[in-house]
C-alpha positions as CSV (number, residue, x, y, z in Angstrom):
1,X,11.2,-8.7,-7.6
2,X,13.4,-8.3,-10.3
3,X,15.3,-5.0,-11.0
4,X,12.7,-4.2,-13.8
5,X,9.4,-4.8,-11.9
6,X,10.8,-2.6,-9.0
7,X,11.2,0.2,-11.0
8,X,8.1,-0.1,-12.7
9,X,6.3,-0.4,-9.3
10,X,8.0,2.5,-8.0
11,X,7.1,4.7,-11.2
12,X,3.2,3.8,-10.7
13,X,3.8,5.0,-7.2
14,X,5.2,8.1,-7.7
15,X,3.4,9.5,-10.5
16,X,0.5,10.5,-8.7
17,X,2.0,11.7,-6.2
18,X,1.8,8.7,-3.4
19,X,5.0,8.8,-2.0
20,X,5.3,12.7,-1.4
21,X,2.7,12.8,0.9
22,X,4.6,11.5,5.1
23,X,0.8,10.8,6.2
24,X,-0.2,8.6,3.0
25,X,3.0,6.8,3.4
26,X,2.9,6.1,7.0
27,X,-0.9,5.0,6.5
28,X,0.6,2.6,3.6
29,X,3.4,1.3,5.6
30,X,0.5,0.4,8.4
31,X,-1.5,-1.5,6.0
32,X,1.4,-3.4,5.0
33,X,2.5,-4.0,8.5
34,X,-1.3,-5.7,9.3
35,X,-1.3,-7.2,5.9
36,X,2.2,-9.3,6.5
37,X,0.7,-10.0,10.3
38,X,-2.6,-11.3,8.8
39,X,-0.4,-13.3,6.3
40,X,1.8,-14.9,9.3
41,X,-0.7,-15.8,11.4
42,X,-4.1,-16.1,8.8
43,X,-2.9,-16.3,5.6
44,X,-6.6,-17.6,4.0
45,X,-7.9,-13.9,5.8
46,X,-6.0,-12.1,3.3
47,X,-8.2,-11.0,0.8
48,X,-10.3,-10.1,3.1
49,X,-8.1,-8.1,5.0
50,X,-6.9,-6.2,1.9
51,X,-11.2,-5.7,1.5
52,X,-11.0,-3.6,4.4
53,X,-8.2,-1.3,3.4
54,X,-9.7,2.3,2.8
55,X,-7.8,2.6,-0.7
56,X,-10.2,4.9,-2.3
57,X,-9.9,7.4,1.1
58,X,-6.2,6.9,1.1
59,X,-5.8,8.1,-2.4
60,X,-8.4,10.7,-2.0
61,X,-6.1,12.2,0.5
62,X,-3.2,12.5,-2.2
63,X,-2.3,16.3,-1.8
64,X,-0.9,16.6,-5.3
């Protein structure tokens, strides 16, 4: 990812609030970790795997 794109990334992160939050980041960082073992092991299960993810109840959880 270039130098650009990682700072925009991590702008659209932080400005709601998702990286202050230890329990919405350790949530994050296990979706990740089951997303990259899905992608080793499955990688056509993917999309569905990302399906799954409770993103709206993550982000509900934001305490702002």
């Amino acid at each position: 990812m270039s130098r650009q794109r990682k700072h925009q990334v991590e702008q659209t992160r932080d400005m709601p609030g998702l990286n202050k939050d230890a329990a919405l980041r350790s949530e994050r960082q296990k979706w990740l970790a089951g997303l990259l073992q899905v992608l080793q092991a499955a990688p056509d299960e993917a999309d569905d795997f990302l399906r799954q993810a409770p993103y709206r109840y993550i982000l509900a959880t934001v305490q702002g």
